[in-house]
KEPA-662339 format. One record per residue (C-alpha): residue number from 1; x, y, z. Coordinates in nm, 2 decimals, m for minus. Example, Ala and Ser with C-alpha at 12.3 -4.5 7.8 and 13.67 -1.06 7.14 Angstrom:
   num     east    north       up
     1     1.23    m0.45     0.78
     2     1.37    m0.11     0.71
END
This chain:
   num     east    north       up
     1     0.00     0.00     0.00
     2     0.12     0.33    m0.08
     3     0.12     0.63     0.17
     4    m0.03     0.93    m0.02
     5     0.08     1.27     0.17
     6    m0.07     1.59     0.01
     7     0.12     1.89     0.05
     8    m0.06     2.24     0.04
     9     0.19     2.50     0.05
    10     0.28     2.85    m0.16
    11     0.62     2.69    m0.21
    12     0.54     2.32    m0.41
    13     0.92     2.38    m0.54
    14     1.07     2.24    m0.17
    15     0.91     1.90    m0.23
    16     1.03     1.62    m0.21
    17     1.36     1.82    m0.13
    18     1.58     1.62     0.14
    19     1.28     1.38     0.12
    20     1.40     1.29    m0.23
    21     1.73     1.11    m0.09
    22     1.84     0.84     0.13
    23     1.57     0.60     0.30
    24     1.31     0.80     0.21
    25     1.43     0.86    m0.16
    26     1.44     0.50    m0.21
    27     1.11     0.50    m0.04
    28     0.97     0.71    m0.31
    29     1.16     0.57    m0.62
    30     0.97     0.21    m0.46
    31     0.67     0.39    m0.43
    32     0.59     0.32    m0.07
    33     0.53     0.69    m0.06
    34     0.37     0.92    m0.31
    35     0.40     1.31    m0.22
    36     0.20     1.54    m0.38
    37     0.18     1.90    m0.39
    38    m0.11     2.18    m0.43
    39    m0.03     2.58    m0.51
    40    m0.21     2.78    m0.25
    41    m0.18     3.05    m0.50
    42    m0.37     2.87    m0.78
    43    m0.63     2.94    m0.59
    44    m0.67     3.30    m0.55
    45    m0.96     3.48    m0.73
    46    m0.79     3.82    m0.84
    47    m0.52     3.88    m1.12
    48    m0.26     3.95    m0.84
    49    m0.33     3.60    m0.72
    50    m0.37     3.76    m0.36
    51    m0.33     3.51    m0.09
    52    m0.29     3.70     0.21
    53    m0.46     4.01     0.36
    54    m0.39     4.28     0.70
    55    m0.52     4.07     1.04
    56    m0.88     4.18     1.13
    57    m0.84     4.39     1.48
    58    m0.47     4.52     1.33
    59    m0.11     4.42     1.40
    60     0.16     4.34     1.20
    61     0.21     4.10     0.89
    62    m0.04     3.92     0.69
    63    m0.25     3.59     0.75
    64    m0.35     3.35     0.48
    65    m0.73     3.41     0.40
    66    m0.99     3.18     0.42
    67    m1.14     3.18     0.13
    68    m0.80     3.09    m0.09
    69    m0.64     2.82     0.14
    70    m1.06     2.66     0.23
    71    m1.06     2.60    m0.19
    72    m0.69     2.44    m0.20
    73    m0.76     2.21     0.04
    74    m1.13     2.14    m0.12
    75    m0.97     2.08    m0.38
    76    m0.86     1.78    m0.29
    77    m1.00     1.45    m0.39
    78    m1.07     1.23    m0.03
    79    m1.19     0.85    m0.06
    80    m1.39     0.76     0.27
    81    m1.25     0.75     0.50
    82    m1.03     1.08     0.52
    83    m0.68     1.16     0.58
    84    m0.61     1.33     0.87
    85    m0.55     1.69     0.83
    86    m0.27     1.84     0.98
    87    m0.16     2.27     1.00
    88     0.17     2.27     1.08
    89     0.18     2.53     1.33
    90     0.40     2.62     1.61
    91     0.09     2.66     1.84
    92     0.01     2.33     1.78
    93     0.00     2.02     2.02
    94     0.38     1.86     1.95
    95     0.43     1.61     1.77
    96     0.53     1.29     1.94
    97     0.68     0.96     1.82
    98     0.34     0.79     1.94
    99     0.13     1.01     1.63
   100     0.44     0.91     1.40
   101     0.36     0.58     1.47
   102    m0.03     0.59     1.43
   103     0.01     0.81     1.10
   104     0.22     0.55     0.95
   105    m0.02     0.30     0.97
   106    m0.30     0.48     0.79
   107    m0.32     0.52     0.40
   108    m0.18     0.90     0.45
   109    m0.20     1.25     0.55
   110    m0.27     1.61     0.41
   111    m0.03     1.86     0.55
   112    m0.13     2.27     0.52
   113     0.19     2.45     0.54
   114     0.10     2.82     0.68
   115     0.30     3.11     0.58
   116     0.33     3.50     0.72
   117     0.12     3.56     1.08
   118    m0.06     3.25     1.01
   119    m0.40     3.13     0.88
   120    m0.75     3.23     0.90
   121    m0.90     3.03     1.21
   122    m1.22     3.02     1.01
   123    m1.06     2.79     0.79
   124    m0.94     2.59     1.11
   125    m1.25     2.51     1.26
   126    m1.42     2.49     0.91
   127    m1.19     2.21     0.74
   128    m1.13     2.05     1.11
   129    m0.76     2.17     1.06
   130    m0.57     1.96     1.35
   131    m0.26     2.22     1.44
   132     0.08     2.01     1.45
   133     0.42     2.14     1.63
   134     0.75     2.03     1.58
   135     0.90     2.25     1.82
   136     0.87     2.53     2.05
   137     1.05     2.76     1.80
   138     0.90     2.96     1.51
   139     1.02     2.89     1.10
   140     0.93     3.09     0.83
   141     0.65     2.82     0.71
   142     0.50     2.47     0.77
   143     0.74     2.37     0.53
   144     0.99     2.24     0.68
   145     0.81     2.12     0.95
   146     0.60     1.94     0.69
   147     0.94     1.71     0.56
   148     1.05     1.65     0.92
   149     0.72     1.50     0.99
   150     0.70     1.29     0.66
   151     1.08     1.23     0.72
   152     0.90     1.05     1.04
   153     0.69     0.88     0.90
   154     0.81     0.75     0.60
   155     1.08     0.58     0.76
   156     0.80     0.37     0.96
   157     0.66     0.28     0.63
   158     0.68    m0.12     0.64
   159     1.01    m0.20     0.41
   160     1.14     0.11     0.44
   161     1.43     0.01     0.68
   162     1.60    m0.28     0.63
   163     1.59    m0.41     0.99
   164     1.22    m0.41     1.06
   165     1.33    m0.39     1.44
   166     1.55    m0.08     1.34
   167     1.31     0.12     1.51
   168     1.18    m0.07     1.87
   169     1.43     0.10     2.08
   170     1.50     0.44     1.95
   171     1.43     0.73     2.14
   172     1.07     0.80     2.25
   173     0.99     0.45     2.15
   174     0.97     0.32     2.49
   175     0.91     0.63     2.70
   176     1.29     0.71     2.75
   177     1.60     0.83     2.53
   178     1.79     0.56     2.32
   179     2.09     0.47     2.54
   180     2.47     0.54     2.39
   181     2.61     0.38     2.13
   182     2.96     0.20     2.01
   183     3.12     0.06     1.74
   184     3.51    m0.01     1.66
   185     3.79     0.03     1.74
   186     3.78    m0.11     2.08
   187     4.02     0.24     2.20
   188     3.97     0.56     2.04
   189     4.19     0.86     2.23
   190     4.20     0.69     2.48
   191     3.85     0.63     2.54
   192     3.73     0.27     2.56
   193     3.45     0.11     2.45
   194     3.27    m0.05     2.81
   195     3.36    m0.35     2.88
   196     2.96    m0.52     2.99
   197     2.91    m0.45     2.57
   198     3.21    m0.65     2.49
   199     3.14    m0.92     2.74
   200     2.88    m1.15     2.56
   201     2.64    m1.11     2.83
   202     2.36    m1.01     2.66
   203     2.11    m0.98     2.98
   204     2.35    m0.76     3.16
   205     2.41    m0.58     2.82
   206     1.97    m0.51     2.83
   207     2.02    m0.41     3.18
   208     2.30    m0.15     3.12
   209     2.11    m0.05     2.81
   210     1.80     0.02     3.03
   211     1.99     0.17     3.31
   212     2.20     0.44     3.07
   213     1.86     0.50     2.92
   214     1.72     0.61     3.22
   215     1.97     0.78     3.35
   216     1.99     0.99     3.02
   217     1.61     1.04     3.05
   218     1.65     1.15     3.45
   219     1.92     1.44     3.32
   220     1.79     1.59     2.97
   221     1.43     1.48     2.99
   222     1.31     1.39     3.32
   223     0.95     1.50     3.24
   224     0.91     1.21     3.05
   225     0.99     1.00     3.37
   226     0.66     1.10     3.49
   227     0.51     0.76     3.45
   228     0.47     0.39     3.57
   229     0.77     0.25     3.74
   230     1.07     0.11     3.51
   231     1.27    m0.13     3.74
   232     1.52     0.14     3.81
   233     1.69     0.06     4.08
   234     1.88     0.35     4.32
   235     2.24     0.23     4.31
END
């Protein structure tokens, strides 16, 4: 089954952009992806092809009108059931690895990209927008935001990675951050690679595992520790 994203965005050019290489470049050469994009502009009804107007109430910049963005995303042809709908916006709820996960397994997603102030919240509430945010941090449009989230995604895609388990304990999979990682040469500077991941030991390798995890959780994230005991232990 192919994913179908639909991009709506005044910029179609950045697509697939750093979406067109690596997994998820071979994911679209395969076709386990399609991405598609739709020209907010095309839409506009005057022979300036006016997509923006001044906020109602004043202020500065512009905000994407309703009436131009509300026919773009009509525009687009839905089988029953619908694609989620997502604004990428940085007011949004944030996006988490658990709605990665659950968008994956669907047939696909449309993605508004907003631009200037923002959008119209007639438009919102009247095509049951759901606002998306990558970060608490403000980009110059939902574009970006819009590849990092179908960078997200696609990479769940079944055959996408070539280890199908790839992905079961990466960060956020399990509640926690992914614990460190090794490789050779044993000694590097001076700095050795520990010995419990050298020692066959695979239990005690899980157990380290969990316990760096943790412990990486406890220092950068300990909001996410804010659940259900682990097993960790005090020592």
């Amino acid at each position: 089954m192919t994913f179908r994203a639909t991009v709506i965005t005044l910029y179609p050019d950045m697509f697939p952009g750093p979406l067109g290489h690596s997994l998820a470049g071979r994911a679209l050469e395969r076709g386990d992806i399609c991405i598609e994009t739709i020209n907010i502009r095309d839409f506009a009804t005057d022979k300036h092809a006016t997509v923006d107007d001044t906020p109602a109430g004043g202020g500065a910049g512009m905000v994407l009108k309703a009436d131009v963005l509300a026919n773009a995303i009509d525009s687009v042809e839905e089988p029953q059931p619908a694609r989620p709908r997502l604004l990428m916006s940085p007011r949004g709820r944030p996006l988490t690895q658990k709605d990665v996960r659950e968008l994956a397994a669907g047939e696909g997603v449309v993605l508004v990209c907003g631009r200037f102030e923002g959008v119209d919240q007639r438009v919102i509430e009247g095509r049951d927008l759901r606002e998306v945010s990558i970060g608490d941090y403000i980009l110059s449009g939902g574009e970006l935001a819009a590849h990092v989230l179908l960078d997200a995604v696609t990479r769940l895609l079944p055959g996408v990675m070539g280890n199908a388990s790839s992905g079961d304990n990466e960060s956020f999979e399990n509640g926690l951050l992914e614990h460190p990682h090794y490789t050779r040469p044993q000694v590097w500077e001076d700095r050795k690679i520990p010995e419990i991941l050298t020692s066959g030991n695979h239990a005690k390798v899980e157990q380290w595992r969990n316990e760096q995890s943790i412990a990486l959780t406890r220092q950068r994230r300990p909001e996410l520790l804010n659940e259900p005991d682990r097993g960790e232990t005090d020592e």
